[in-house]
C-alpha positions as CSV (number, residue, x, y, z in Angstrom):
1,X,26.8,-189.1,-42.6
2,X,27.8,-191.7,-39.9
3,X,30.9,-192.7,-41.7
4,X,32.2,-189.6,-42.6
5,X,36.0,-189.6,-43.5
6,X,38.6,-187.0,-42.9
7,X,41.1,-186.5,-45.4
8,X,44.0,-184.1,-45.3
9,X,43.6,-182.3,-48.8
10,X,46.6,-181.5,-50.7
11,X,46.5,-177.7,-50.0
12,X,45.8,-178.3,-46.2
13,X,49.3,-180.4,-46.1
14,X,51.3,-177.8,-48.1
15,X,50.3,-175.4,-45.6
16,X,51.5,-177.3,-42.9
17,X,54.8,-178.1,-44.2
18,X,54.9,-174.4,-44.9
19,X,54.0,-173.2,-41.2
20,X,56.6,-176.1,-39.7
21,X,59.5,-175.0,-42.1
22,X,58.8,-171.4,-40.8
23,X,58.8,-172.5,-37.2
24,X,61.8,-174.3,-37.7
25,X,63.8,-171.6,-39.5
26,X,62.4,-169.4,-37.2
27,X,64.1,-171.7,-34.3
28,X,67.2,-172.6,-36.0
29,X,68.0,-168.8,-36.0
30,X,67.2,-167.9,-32.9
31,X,69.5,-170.8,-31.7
32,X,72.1,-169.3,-34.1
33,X,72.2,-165.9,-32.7
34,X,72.3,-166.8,-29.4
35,X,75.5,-168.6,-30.3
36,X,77.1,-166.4,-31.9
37,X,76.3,-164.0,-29.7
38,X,77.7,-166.1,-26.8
39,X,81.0,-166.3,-28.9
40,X,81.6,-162.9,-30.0
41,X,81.2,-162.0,-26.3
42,X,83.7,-164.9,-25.7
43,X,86.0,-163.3,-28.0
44,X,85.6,-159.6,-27.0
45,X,87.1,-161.0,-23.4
46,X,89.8,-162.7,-25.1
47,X,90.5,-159.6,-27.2
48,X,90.1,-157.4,-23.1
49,X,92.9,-160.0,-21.8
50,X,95.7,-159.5,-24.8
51,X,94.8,-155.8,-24.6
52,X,95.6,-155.9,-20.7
53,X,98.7,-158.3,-21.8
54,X,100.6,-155.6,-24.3
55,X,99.7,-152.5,-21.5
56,X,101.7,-155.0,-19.1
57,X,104.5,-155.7,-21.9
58,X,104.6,-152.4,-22.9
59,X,105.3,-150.8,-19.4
60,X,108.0,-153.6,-18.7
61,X,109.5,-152.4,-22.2
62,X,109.3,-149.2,-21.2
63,X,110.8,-149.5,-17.7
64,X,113.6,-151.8,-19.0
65,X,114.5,-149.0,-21.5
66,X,114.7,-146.3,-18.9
67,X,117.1,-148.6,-16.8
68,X,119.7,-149.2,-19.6
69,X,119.4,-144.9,-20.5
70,X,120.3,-144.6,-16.9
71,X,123.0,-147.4,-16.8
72,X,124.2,-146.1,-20.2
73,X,124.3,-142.5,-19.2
74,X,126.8,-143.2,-15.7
């Protein structure tokens, strides 16, 4: 019993790999969400801005128009 070996049985290494691909996918998502999480929130502020860019184009289209009705109607 002094020179007892330890081996890594075949089973015992299958389960390994199987527990370090879990942790890994596991990983790799959470990574994956975060980032598409931080660019969907990216894009929802781009999306804000343009929103806030027509309201300003439209009110300038809107002004302009009542200044050539007036103009047109002396």
């Amino acid at each position: 019993m002094a020179n007892k070996k330890t081996t890594i049985t075949p089973f015992l290494l299958v389960v390994l790999i199987f527990a370090l691909s879990l942790f890994l996918t596991d990983w790799t998502n959470t990574t994956a969400s975060a980032n598409v999480r931080d660019d969907i929130t990216a894009k929802q502020k781009q999306i804000e801005e343009l929103e806030r860019q027509i309201e300003e184009y439209q009110t300038q289209i809107d002004t302009t128009r009542s200044k050539s009705k007036t103009l047109k109607n002396e």
